[in-house]
Structure formats: C-alpha cells, structure tokens
C-alpha positions in Angstrom: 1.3 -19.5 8.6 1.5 -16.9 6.2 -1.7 -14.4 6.8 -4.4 -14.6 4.6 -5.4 -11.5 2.5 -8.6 -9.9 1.5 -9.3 -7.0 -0.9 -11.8 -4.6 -1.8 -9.6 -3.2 -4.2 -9.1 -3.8 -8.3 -8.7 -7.2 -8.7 -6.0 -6.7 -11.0 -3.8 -4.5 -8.4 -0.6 -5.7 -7.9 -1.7 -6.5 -4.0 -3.8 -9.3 -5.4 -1.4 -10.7 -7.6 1.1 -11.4 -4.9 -1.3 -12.1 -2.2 -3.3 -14.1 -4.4 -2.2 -17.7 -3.2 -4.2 -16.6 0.0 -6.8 -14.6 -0.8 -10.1 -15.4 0.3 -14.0 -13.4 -0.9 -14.8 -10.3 1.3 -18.1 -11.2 3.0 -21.3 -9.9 2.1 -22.2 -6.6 3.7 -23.3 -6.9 7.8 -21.5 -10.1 8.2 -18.3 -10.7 10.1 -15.0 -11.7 9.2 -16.1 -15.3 10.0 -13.5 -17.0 7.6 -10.8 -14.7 8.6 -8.5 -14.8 11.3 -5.9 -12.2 13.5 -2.7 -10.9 11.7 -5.0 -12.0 7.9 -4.9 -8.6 5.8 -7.8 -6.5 4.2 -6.2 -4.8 1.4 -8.1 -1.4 0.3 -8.4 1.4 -2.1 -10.8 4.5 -1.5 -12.7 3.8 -4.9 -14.4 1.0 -2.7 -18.1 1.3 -0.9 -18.7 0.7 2.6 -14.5 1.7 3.5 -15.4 2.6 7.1 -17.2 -0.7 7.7 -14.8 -2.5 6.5 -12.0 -1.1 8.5 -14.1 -1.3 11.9 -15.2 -4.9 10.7 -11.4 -6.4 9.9 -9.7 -4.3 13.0 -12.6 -5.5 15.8 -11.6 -9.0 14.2 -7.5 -8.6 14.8 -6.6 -8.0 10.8 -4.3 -5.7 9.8 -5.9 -3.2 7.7 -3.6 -1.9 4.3 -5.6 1.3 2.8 -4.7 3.4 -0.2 -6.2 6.6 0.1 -6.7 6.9 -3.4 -9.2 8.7 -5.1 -9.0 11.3 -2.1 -12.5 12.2 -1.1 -14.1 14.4 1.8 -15.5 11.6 3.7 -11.9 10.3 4.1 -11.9 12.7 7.2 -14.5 10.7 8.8 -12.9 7.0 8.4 -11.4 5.1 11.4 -7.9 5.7 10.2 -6.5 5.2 13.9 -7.8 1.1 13.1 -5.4 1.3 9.7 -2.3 -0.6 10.0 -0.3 1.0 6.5 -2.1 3.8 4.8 -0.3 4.8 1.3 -1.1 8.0 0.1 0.7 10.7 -2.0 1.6 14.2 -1.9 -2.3 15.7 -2.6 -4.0 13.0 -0.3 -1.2 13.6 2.6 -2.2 17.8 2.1 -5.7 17.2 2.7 -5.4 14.4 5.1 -2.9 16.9 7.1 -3.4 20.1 6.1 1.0 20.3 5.0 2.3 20.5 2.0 5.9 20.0 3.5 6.5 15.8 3.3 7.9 15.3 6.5 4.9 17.6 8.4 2.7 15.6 6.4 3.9 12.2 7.8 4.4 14.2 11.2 0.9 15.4 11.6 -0.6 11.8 10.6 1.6 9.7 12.7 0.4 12.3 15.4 -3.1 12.1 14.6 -2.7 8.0 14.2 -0.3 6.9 16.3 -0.3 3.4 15.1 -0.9 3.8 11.8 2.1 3.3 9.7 2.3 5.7 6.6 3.9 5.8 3.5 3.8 8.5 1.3 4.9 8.4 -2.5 6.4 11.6 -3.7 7.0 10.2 -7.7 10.0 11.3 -8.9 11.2 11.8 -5.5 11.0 8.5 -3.9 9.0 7.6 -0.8 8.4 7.8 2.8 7.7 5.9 5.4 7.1 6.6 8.7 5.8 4.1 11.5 7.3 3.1 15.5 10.5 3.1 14.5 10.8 6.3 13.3 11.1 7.8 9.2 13.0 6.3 6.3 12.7 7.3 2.7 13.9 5.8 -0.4 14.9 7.4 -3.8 13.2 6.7 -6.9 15.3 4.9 -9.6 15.7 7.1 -12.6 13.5 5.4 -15.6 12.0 6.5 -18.9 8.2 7.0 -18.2 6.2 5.5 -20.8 2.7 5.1 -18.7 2.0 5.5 -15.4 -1.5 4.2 -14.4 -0.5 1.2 -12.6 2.4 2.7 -10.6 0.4 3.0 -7.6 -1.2 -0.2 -7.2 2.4 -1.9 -8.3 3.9 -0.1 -5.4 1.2 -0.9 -2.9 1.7 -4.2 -3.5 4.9 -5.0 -3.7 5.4 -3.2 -0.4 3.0 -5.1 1.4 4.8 -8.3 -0.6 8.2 -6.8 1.7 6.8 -6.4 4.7 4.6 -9.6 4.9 6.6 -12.1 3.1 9.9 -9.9 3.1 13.2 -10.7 0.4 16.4 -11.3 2.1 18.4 -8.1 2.1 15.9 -5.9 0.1 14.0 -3.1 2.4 10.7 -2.7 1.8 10.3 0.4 0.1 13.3 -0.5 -2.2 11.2 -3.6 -3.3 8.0 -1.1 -3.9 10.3 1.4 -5.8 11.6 -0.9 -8.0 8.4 -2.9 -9.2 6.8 0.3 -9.8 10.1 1.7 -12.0 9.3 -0.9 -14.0 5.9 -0.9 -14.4 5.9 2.8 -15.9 8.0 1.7 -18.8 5.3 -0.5 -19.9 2.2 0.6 -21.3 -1.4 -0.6 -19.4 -2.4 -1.4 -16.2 -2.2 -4.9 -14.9 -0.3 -6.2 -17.8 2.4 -3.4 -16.7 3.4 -5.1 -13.2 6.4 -7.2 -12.8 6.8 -10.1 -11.3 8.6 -11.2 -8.3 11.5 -13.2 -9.8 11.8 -10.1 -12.5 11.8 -7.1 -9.6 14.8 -9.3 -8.2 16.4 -10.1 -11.3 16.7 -6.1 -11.9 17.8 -5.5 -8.5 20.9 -8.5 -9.0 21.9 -6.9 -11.8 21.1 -2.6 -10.7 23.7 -3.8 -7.7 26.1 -5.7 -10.0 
C-alpha cells in the first residue's frame, strides 16, 4: 500500500500535487493521528503553526515526518528534529541550523546532531546534497535560463519525496528533484510553474538521448 500523506504545507506545493491521490485532512489541534497509520507521511513547511506538535504527534504514531525548514526562524532550534525523517533546507537555514557555512560541515554537523534524520540541502546553481545512513551524494544542477524562481523549492521538495516514496525506474532521487525544479524556474508563478510527472520524464528521455 502506497503510504498516505498529510500536509501542513501550501496546498499548492508540488508535495501535494503528487501525493495528492492519498492525501488525507491534518486533524484538528490535540487530537491524534487517528486516521493515519505507520510508514503514512506528514509533509511540512516552517510557515506552518504548531510544527513541533506535529512532528511529536506523526513520529509517536510511526509516520515519517518530511520538513522544509523554510522560512528559517529561531524557534527552529527548539523543534524535535531527531523525530524528522527528510529535512530540506538550503545554504542560510543549514548555517544557522549548524553554525557552517562549508556544505559538507553543514550536512556533517546535522547528521551528527540527528542521526536519523536524512538531510538534503539545495545549494541553487550548485546542485544538492543529500546525506542520510548510507552516506553523502550530491547532484548537479541542470543549466537553465531563470525566468522565476518562487516555486523552485516546493517543486523540488516534492518531487523528491515523489522519488523516494513512489521511485522512477533508473532515475535517483535527487536527479528527479533537480529536474522538476529546472523546469519550474523557466515558467513564471507558483503552482502553475511545476511540471508534471510524465513531462519531468519526457525531459529526462530526451536530456539522455
């Protein structure tokens, strides 16, 4: 069964759009998970209320918790990150988070600090990171004219989460993420500016060709 998937985030973020089929409404404040079930995802972004519930709430229940650091804010420092299964951040949320500026201490000092949080730093221009149990990987960024880049994040977030949990035959995770959000930022908008599945594999076909 493929895991069900709740957000807190923009409804129009590209985690919703591919998770969507499963989705299910985030209970009301105090009450459990009671619809959810182990291995069903909580997808997050920092612009939410009540983040450190949430994450104690989905984790005590068995989900796997997918949180974008993003807007970066003081209290950060005092959410259960440790309960986080993939938390996305970039270059200024991985300097505050871990006190580097250097992208591989960043992602050295967090995987220290959470051990089992997997984390996947976007550096723009220069691709992305990933680091989890298996050790680091990056990816390069693909080499696009930028037009607008307000939903690059939220495209990337959620077409890596699309890899991991529902993966493409013969297309790493990150490469999936990077692509989707290459296109995106030639488009002008938000939601309108993600891709679609069928599309982000069309490109790669014919980027490999």
């Amino acid at each position: 069964m493929t895991p069900a998937a709740a957000t807190l985030s923009n409804p129009a973020a590209a985690g919703v759009k591919f998770l969507r089929r499963n989705c299910k409404t985030l209970p009301p404040p105090g009450v459990k998970f009671s619809n959810f079930s182990a291995g069903d995802v909580l997808l997050m972004q920092n612009e939410t209320n009540m983040v450190a519930e949430a994450i104690d709430r989905a984790y005590a229940k068995g989900m796997k918790v997918a949180f974008n650091a993003s807007p970066i804010q003081t209290a950060i420092r005092d959410y259960p990150l440790q309960k986080v299964r993939w938390l996305f951040i970039n270059e200024i949320e991985g300097e505050a988070l871990s006190g580097e500026s250097d992208p591989q201490k960043m992602l050295c000092s967090l995987r220290k600090k959470y051990p089992t949080t997997e984390v996947i730093l976007t550096l723009g221009e220069k691709g992305s990171i990933w680091g989890g149990e298996n050790g680091t990987v990056s990816c390069k960024a693909l080499q696009v004219q930028a037009l607008d880049t307000t939903g690059a994040g939220d495209t990337f977030t959620g077409f890596f989460l699309r890899g991991v949990l529902d993966p493409v035959q013969g297309v790493f995770p990150l490469t999936l993420a990077g692509t989707a959000s290459a296109i995106a930022v030639t488009r002008a908008g938000a939601a309108k500016s993600i891709p679609d599945i069928e599309e982000v594999k069309d490109w790669l076909k014919r980027s490999s060709v």
